[in-house]
C-alpha positions as CSV (number, residue, x, y, z in Angstrom):
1,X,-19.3,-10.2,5.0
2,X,-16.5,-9.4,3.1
3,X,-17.5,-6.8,-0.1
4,X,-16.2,-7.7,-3.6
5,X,-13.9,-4.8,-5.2
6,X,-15.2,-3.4,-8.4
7,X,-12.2,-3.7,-10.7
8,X,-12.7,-0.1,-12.7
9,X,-10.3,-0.2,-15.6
10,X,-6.9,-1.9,-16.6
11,X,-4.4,-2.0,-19.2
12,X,-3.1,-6.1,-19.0
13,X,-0.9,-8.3,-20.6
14,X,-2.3,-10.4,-23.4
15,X,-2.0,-13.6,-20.9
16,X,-0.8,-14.4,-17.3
17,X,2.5,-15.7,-16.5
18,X,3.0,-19.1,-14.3
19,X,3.1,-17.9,-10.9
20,X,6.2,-19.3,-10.4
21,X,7.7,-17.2,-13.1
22,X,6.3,-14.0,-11.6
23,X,7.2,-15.2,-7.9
24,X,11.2,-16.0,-8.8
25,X,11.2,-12.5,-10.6
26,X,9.5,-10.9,-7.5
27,X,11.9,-12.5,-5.5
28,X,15.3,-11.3,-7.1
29,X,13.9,-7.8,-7.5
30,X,13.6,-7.6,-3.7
31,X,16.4,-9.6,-3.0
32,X,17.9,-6.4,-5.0
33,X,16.2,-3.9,-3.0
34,X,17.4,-5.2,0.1
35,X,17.1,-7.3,3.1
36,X,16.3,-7.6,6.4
37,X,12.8,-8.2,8.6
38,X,11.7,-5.6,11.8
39,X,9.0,-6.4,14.4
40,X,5.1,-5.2,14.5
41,X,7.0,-1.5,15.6
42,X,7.9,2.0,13.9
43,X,10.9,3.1,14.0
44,X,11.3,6.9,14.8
45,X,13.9,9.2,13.0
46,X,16.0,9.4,9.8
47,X,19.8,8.3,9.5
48,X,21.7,9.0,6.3
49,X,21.9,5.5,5.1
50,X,17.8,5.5,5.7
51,X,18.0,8.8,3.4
52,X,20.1,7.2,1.0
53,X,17.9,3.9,0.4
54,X,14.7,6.5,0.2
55,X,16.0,8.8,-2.3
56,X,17.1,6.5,-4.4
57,X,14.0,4.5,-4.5
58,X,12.0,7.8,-4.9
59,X,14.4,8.2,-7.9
60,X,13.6,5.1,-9.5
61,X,10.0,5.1,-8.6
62,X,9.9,8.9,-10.4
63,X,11.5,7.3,-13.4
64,X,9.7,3.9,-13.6
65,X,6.5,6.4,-13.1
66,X,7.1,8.8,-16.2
67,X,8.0,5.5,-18.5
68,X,4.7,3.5,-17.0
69,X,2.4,3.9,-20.1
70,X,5.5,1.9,-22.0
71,X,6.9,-0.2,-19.5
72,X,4.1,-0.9,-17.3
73,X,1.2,-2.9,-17.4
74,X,-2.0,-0.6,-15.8
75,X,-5.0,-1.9,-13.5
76,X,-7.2,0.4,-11.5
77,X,-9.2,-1.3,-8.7
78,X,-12.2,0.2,-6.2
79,X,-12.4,-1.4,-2.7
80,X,-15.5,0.2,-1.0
81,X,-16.0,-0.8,2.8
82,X,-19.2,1.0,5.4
83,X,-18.0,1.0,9.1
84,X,-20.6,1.6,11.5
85,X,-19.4,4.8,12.9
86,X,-19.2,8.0,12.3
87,X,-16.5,9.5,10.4
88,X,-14.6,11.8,13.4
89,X,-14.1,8.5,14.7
90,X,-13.4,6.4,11.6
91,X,-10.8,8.9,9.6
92,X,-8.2,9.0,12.3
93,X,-8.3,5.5,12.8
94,X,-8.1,4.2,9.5
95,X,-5.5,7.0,7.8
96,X,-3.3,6.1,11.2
97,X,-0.6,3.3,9.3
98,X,0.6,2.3,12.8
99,X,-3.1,0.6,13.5
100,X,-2.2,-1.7,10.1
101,X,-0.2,-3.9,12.6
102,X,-1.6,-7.2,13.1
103,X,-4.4,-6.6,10.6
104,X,-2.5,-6.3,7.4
105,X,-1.2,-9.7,6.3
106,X,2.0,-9.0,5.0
107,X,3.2,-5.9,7.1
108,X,6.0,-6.3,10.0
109,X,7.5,-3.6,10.5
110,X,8.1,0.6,9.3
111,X,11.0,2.6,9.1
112,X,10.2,6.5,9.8
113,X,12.2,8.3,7.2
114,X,10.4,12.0,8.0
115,X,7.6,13.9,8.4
116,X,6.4,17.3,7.3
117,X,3.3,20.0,5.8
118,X,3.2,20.7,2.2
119,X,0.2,21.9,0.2
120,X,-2.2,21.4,2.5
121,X,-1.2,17.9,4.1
122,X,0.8,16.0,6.3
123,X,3.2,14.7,5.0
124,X,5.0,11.2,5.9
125,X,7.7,9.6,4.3
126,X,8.9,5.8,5.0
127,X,10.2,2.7,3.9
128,X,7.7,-0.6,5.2
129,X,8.7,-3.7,6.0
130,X,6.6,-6.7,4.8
131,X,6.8,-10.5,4.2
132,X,5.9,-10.6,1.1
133,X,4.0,-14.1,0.3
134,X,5.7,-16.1,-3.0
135,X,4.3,-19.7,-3.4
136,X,4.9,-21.8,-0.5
137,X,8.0,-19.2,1.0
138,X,7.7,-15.4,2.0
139,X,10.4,-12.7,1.0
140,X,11.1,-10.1,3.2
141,X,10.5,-7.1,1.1
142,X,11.5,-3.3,1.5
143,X,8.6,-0.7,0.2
144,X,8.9,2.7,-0.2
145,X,6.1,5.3,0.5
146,X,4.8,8.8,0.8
147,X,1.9,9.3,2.8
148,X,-0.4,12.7,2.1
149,X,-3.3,13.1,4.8
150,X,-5.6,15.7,4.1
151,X,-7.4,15.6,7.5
152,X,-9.3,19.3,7.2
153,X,-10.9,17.3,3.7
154,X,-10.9,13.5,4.9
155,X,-8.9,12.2,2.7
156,X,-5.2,10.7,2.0
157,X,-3.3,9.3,-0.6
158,X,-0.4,6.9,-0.5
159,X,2.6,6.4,-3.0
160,X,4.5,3.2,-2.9
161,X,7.0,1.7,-4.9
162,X,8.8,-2.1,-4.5
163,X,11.6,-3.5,-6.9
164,X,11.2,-4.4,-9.5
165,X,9.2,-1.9,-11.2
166,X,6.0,-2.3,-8.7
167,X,4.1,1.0,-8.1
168,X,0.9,1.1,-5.9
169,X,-1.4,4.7,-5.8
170,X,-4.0,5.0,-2.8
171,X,-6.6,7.6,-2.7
172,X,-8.9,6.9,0.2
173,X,-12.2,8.9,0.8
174,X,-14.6,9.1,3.3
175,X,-18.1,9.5,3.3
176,X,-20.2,9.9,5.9
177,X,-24.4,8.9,6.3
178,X,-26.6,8.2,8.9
179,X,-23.7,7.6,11.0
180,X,-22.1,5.0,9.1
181,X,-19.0,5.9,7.1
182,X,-18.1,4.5,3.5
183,X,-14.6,4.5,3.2
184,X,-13.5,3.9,-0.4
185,X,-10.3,3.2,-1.4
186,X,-9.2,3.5,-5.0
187,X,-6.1,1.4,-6.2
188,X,-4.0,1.8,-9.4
189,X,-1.4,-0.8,-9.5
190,X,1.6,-0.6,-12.0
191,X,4.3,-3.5,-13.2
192,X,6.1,-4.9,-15.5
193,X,3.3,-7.6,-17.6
194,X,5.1,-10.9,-15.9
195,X,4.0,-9.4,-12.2
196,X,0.8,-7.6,-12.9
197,X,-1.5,-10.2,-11.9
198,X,0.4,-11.7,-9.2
199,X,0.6,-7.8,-8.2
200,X,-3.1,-7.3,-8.1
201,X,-4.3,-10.5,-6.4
202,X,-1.8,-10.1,-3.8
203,X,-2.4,-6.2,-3.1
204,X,-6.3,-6.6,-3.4
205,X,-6.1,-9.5,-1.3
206,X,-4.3,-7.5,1.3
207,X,-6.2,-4.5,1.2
208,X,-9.5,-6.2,1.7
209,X,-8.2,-8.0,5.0
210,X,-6.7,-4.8,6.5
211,X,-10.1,-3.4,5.7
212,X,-12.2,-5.9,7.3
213,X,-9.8,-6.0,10.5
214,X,-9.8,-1.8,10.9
215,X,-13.8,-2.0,10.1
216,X,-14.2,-4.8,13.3
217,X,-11.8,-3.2,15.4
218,X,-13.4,0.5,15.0
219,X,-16.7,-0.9,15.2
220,X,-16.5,-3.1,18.8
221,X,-14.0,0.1,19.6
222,X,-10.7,-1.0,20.0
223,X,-9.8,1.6,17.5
């Protein structure tokens, strides 16, 4: 059974757009961002025009971030799951992004920018590839992220950022008892007021199925 998120907090617009509206907008921002689908694979090393498309969406992301509380519209969302197993088995499984494949709905693909230690954690920087759903069509959308796995702590965080003006933060945790593990992940998504609930419902919609795929697969152990 599938367990309902438990919206914390939000900041929203006064009332939602027509899906439509927020799907065309959607659609030209990532038209903007760039184009271009990979298959279910990663894609190891960094080339300079890989660096260039990063960088640049890490600037605007940095930007868009320090201008959010007058740009952006704010909701925080908690999406709690309990795998039956214990948590040396469930922590590398679920912070590994590769096992995402074929269980989140909209990912295809993942460019590997690169990876290194800072503060603690492993760092891992990348652009995904998703097709992103937008009334009855899907866009082909480029995401940037920064991964941060604190593995001696059990816990990671994820950065992300999409044109035009989306920003996603992940904390996960992990909690183990009596050999179950509770594995909690806490959402803040960030975008301009026309997007913010076509935003939400999509990301929460997408987190819960990767979440219900990695719990089945951890628990009858293919992960």
């Amino acid at each position: 059974m599938v367990e309902r998120p438990e919206q914390v907090s939000g900041r929203r617009a006064g009332s939602s757009a027509p899906k439509l509206v927020a799907a065309c907008v959607l659609a030209a921002g990532i038209a903007l961002g760039g184009t271009g689908v990979a298959g279910a694979q990663s894609v190891s090393g960094s080339s300079s025009a890989l660096d260039a498309e990063w960088e640049a969406s890490w600037a605007a992301y940095r930007f868009e971030e320090s201008q959010a509380g007058a740009l952006l519209t704010t909701v925080d969302v908690t999406l709690p799951v309990t795998i039956d197993a214990p948590v040396d088995r469930v922590f590398p499984a679920y912070s590994n992004f590769s096992n995402s494949f074929g269980r989140h709905p909209f990912l295809k693909g993942v460019l590997d920018r690169r990876t290194y230690t800072e503060g603690g954690a492993d760092v891992w920087e990348f652009i995904a590839l998703e097709d992103i759903p937008a009334g009855p069509i899907s866009i082909p959308g480029r995401t940037v992220g920064q991964q941060r796995v604190y593995a001696a702590d059990r816990w990671y965080s994820t950065d992300t950022w999409d044109m035009p003006g989306v920003i996603t933060h992940q904390k996960v945790t992990f909690a183990e008892n009596d050999g179950a593990t509770t594995v909690t992940e806490h959402l803040t998504f960030k975008a301009p007021a026309v997007l913010i609930d076509y935003t939400v419902q999509n990301g929460v919609s997408s987190h819960i199925a990767n979440q219900q795929a990695l719990k089945r697969d951890i628990e009858n152990g293919t992960l």
